[in-house]
C-alpha positions as CSV (number, residue, x, y, z in Angstrom):
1,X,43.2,157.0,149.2
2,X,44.9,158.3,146.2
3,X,42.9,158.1,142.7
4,X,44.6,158.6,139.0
5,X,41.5,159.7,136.6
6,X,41.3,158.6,132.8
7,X,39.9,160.6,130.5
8,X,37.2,158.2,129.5
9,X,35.7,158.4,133.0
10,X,36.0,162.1,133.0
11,X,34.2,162.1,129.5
12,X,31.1,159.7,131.0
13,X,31.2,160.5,134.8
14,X,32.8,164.2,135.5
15,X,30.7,164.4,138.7
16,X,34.3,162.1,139.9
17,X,36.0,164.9,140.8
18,X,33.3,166.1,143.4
19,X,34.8,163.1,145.7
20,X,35.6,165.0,148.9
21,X,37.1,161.8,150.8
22,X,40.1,160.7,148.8
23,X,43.0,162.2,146.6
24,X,42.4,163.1,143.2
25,X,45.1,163.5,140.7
26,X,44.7,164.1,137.1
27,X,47.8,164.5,134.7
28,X,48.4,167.5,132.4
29,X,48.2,164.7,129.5
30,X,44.7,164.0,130.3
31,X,43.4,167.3,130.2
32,X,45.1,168.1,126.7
33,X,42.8,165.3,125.7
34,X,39.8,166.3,126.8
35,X,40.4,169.8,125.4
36,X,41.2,168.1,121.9
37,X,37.5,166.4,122.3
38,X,35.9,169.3,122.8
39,X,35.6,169.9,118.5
40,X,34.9,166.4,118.1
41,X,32.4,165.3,114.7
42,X,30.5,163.4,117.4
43,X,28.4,166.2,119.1
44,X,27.9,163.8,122.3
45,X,31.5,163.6,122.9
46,X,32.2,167.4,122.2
47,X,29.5,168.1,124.7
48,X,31.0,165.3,127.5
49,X,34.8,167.1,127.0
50,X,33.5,170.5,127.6
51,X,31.1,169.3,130.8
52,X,34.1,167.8,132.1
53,X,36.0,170.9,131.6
54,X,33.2,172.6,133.8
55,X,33.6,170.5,136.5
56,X,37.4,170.2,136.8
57,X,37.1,174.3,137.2
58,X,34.5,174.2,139.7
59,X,36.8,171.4,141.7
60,X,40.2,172.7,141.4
61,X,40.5,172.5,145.1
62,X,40.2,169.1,145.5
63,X,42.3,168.2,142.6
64,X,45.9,167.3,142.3
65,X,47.8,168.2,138.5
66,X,51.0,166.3,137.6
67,X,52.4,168.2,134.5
68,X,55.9,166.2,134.5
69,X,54.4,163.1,132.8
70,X,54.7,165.2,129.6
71,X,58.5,164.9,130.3
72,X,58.5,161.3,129.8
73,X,58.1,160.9,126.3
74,X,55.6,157.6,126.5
75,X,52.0,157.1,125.3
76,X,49.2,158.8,128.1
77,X,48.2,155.6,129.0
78,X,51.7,154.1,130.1
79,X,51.8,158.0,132.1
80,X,49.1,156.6,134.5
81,X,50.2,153.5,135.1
82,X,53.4,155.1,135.9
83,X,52.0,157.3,138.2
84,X,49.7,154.8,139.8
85,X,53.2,152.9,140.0
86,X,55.1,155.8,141.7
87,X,52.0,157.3,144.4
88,X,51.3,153.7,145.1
89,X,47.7,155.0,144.0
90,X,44.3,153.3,142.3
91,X,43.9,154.2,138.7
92,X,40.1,154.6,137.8
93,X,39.3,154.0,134.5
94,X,36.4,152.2,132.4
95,X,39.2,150.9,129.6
96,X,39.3,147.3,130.0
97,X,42.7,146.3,128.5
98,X,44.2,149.5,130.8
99,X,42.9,147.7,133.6
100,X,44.2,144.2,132.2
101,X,47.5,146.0,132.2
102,X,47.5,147.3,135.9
103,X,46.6,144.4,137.3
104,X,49.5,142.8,135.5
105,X,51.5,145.6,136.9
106,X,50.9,145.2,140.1
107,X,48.6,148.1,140.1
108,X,44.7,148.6,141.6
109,X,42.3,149.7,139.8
110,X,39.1,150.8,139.8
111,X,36.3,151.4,137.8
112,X,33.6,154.1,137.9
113,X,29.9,153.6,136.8
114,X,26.4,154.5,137.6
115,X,22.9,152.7,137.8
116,X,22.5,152.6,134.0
117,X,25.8,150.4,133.1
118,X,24.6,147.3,134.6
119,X,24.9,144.8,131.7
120,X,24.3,141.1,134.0
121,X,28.2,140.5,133.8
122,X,31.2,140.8,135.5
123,X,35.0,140.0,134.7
124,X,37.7,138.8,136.7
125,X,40.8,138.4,135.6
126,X,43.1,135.8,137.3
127,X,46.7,134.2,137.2
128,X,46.9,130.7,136.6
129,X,50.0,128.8,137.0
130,X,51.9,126.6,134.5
131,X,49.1,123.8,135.1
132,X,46.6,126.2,134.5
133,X,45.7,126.2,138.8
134,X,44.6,129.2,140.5
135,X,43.7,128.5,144.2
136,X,40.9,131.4,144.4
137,X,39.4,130.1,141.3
138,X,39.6,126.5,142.8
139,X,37.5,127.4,145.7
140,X,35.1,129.3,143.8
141,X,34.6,125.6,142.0
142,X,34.4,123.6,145.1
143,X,32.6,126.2,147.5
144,X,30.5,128.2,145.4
145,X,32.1,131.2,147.6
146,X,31.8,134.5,145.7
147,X,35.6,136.1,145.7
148,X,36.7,139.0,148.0
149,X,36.3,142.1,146.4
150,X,33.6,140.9,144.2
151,X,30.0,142.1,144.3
152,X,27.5,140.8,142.4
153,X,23.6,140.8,141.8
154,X,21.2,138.0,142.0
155,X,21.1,136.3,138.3
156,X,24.3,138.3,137.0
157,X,27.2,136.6,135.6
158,X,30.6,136.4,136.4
159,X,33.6,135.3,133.5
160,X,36.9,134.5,134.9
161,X,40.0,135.0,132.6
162,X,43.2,134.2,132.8
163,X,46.1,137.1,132.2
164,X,48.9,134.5,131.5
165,X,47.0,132.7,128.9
166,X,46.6,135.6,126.2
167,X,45.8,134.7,122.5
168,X,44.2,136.6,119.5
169,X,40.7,135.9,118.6
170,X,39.0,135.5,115.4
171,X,38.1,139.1,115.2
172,X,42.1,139.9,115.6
173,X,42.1,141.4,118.9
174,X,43.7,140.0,122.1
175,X,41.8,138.7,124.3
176,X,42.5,136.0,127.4
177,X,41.2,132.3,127.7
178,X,37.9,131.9,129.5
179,X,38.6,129.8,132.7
180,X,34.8,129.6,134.5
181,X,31.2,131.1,133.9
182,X,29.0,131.2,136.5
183,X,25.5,132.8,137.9
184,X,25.3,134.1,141.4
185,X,22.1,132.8,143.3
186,X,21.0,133.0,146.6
187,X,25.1,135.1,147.0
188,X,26.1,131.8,145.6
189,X,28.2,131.1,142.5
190,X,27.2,128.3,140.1
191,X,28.9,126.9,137.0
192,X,27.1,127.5,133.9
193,X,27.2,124.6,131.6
194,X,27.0,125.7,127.7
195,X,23.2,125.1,126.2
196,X,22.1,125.1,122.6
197,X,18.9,126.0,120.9
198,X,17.4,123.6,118.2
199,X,14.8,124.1,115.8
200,X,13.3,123.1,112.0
201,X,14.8,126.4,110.8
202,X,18.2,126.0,112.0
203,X,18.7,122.9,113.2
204,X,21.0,123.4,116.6
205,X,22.9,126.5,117.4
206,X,25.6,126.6,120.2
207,X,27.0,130.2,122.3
208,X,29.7,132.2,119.6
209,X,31.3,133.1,122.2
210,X,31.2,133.5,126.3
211,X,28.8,136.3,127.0
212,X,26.5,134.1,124.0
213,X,26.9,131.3,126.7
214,X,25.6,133.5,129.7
215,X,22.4,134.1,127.5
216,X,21.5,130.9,126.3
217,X,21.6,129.9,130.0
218,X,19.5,132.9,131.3
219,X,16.8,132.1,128.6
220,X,16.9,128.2,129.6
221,X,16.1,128.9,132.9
222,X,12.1,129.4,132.9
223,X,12.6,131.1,136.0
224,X,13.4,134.0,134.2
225,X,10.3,135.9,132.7
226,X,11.8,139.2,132.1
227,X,15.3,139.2,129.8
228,X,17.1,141.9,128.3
229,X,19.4,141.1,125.4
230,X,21.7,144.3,125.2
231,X,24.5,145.0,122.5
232,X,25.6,146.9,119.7
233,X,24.7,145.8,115.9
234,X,25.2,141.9,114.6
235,X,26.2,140.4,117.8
236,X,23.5,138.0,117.9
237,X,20.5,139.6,120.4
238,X,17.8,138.9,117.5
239,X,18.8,135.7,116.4
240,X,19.2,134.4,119.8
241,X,15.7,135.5,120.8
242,X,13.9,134.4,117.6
243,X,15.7,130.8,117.6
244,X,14.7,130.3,121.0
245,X,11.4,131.6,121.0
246,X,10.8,129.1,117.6
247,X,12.2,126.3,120.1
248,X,9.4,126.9,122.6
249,X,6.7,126.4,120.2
250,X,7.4,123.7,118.7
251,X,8.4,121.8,122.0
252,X,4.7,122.5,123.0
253,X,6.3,124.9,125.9
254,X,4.5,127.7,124.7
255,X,0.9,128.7,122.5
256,X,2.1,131.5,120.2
257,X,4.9,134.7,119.9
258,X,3.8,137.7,120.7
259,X,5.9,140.3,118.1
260,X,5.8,143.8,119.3
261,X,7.8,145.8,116.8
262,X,8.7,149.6,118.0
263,X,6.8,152.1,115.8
264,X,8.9,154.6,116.9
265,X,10.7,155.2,114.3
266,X,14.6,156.1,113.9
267,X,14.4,159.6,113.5
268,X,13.5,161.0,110.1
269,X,11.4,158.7,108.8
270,X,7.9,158.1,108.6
271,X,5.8,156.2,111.3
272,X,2.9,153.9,110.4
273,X,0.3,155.8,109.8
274,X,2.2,157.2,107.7
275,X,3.3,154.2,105.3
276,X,0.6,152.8,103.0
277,X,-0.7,148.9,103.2
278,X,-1.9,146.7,105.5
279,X,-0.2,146.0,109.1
280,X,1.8,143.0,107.8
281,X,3.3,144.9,105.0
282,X,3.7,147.9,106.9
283,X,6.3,146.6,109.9
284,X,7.4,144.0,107.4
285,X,11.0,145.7,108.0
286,X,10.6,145.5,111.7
287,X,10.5,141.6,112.2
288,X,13.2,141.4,109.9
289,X,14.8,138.7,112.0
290,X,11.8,136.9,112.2
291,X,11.1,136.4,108.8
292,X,15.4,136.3,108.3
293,X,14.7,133.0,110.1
294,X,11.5,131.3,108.8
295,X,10.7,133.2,105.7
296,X,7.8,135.4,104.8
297,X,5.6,132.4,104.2
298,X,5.7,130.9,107.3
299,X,5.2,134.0,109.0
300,X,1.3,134.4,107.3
301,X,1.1,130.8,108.4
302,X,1.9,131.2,112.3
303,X,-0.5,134.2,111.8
304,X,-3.2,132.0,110.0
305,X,-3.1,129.2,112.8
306,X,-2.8,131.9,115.6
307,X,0.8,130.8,116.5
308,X,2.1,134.1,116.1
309,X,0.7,137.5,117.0
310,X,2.2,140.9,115.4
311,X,0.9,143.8,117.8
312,X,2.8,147.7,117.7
313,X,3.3,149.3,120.4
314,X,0.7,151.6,119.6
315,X,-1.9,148.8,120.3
316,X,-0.6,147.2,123.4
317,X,-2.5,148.8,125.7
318,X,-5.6,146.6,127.1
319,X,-4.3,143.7,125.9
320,X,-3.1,140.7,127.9
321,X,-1.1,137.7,126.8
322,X,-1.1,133.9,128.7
323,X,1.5,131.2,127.7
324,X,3.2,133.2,125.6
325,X,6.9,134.8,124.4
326,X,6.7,138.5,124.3
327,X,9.4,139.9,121.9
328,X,9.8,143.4,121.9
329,X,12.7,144.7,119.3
330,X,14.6,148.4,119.3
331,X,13.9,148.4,122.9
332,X,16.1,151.6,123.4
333,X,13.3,153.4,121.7
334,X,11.1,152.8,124.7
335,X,10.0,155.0,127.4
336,X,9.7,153.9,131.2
337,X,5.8,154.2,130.5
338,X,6.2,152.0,127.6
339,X,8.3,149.7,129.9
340,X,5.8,149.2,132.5
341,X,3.2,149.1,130.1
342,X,4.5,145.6,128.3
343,X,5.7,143.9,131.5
344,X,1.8,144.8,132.4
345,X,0.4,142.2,129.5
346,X,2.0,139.5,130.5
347,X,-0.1,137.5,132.7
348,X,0.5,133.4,133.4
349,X,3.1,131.3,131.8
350,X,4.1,134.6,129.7
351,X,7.9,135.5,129.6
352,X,9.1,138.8,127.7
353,X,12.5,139.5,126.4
354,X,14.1,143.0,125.3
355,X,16.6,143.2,122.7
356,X,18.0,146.9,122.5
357,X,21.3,148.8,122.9
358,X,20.3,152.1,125.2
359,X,23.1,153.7,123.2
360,X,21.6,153.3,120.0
361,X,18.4,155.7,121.5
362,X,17.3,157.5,118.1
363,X,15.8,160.5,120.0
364,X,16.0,162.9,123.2
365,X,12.9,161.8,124.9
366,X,14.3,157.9,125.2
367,X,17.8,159.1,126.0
368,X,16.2,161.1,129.1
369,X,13.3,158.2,130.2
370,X,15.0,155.8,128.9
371,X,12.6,152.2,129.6
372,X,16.0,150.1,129.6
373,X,17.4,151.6,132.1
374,X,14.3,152.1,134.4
375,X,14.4,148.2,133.7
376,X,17.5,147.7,134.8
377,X,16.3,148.0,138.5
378,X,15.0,144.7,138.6
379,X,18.3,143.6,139.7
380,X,18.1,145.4,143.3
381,X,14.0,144.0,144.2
382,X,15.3,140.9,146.4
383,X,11.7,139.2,144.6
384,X,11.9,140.7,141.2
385,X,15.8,140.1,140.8
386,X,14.8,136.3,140.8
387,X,13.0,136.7,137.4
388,X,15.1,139.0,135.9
389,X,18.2,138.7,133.6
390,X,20.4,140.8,131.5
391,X,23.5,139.9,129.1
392,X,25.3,142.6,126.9
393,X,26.7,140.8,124.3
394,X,30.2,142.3,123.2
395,X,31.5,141.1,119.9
396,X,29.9,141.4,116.3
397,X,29.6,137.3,115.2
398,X,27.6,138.4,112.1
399,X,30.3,138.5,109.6
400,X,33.6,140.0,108.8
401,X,32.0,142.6,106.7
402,X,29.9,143.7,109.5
403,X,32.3,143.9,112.1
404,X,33.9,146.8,109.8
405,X,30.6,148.9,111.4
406,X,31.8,147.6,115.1
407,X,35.1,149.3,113.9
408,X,33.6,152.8,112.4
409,X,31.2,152.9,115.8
410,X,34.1,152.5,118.2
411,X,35.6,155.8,115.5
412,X,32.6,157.8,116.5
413,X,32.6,157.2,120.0
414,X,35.9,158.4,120.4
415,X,37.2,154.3,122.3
């Protein structure tokens, strides 16, 4: 086979170009913009251009160059698709609306990944017809039958979206309408239906938006004891959890919330033996959300009545908690010791949920033993997979303002 390599899965994955089995070409175009990464502000993404420069030179033998796409005058990104077009080749590349745009254009595409970008969901993008009918998507609905081509995990997610039904969402981007969510169990597809989550705090609170809807479903279903929220900043993973987790205890479902908030500290500040006052006043900043949702107040009182527990992950160990929610925030800042640790305390009727973005990791040791992504395993145990679920959430729903730091992150990371 003939594969096209982007420059985004040269920057994340250069060990691509070690493929001995196919034909690799990468245009002139791409390399001049991995060279220009190589001064980058953002030291991570200096580092990737220059790694990738290492191993094109070690490969050269099994790489093809194409130089006259400078010729043409048109963006990089239209150069690929054009040669994709022209060698009749697969174009592998990790940018969504590039990949939107091949399969528009007739063009197969691939994407490239590793064990550690499993986020619980999956996209396929159909074509509906003028009555919004698509025959693969209609027997998906009537059979259950995952799709050819597709290949999914026990409890992951799958969001279908139509390519002729565009439109601009409320964050001013395109995106394209949502025509099915479903879970795959048992290599079964199932509709999702959208949930809500209702407490005294906040009354009722429906899914934002469709990866929102995949996690309100994954925390309904009591099945699943261990749940990763994953996501950048203001996009809902704290809120979701706390709400919920408020829900249980008052419905009687469970006897208290276990808060474990990560003493591990973003890098340059103190930890908490360092800070003066008692515990409470001490991590006060770390169950933010929690105390966003119910006030300070009513957090002494849950701690008063025994409804809520507040325990750092410095004082986990030996401890074991029964009809309970675990909550454990910054879980990027966990190692895979801390990982199997936590999942260790929860004995009967106990369910633990993660909320963490494993590229928000404030130091080298979590970036290297990185808990999340040991926990990301789950998925392949044919037993464990059954408890397990994981939804990256994608869009910022906290406010206008703050999706101006969604907008200076995507700066830094060079998308």
């Amino acid at each position: 086979m003939i594969f096209i390599i982007d420059s985004n899965v040269l920057l994340d994955y250069p060990q691509v170009v070690e493929d001995k089995n196919n034909q690799l070409i990468i245009a002139t175009s791409v390399l001049k913009e991995l060279d220009g990464l190589k001064k980058h502000v953002n030291n991570d993404i200096a580092f990737n251009a220059r790694r990738a420069a290492v191993y094109i030179s070690r490969n050269l033998e099994k790489i093809n160059f194409t130089a006259d796409c400078e010729k043409w005058g048109i963006p990089v990104d239209d150069q690929l698709l054009r040669i994709a077009k022209e060698s009749g080749g697969t174009l592998v590349t990790n940018d969504v609306y590039l990949k939107v745009r091949a399969t528009i254009a007739g063009i197969e595409t691939k994407g490239y990944s590793n064990k550690d970008d499993y986020i619980g969901v999956e996209y396929w993008y159909i074509k509906t017809d003028g009555d919004l009918y698509n025959e693969d998507l209609e027997k998906v609905f009537e059979t259950g039958e995952i799709p050819e081509g597709l290949d999914l995990y026990e409890n992951q997610y799958l969001i279908v979206k139509d390519l002729n039904n565009p439109y601009i969402d409320k964050h001013g981007e395109q995106d394209y309408t949502v025509m099915g969510e479903f879970i795959c169990k048992d290599n079964k597809l199932i509709s999702v239906r959208e949930k809500k989550i209702c407490n005294q705090w906040i009354n009722c609170i429906v899914p934002r938006n469709t990866e929102q809807t995949c996690l309100f479903d994954a925390l309904a279903n009591k099945e699943n004891t261990i749940i990763y929220a994953g996501g950048g900043f203001g996009r809902g993973k704290s809120f979701i959890l706390n709400n919920y987790a408020i829900q249980e205890l008052e419905k009687g479902h469970i006897k208290k919330i276990v808060y474990v908030p990560n003493n591990a500290f973003t890098e340059n500040t103190m930890d908490l033996g360092a800070l003066p006052g008692e515990l409470l006043a001490k991590i006060e900043g770390q169950i933010g959300p929690l105390i966003d949702l119910v006030g300070i107040d009513q957090v002494q009182s849950m701690l008063a009545i025994d409804q809520l527990e507040i325990v750092p992950m410095g004082f986990i160990r030996g401890r074991s908690f029964t009809d309970s929610i675990v909550i454990v925030n910054e879980s990027q800042n966990l190692t895979e010791d801390h990982i199997k640790l936590l999942i260790a305390r929860c004995g009967d009727g106990t369910r633990i949920f993660f909320d963490g973005d494993i590229k928000q990791s404030d130091s080298q040791l979590f970036r290297n033993k990185n808990g999340l992504k040991l926990l990301l395993n789950l998925r392949k145990s044919p037993i464990y997979s059954k408890m397990f679920a994981t939804v990256k959430l994608v869009k910022t729903e906290r406010s206008k303002t703050a999706q101006a730091a969604q907008f200076l992150d995507s700066i830094i990371s060079g998308i």
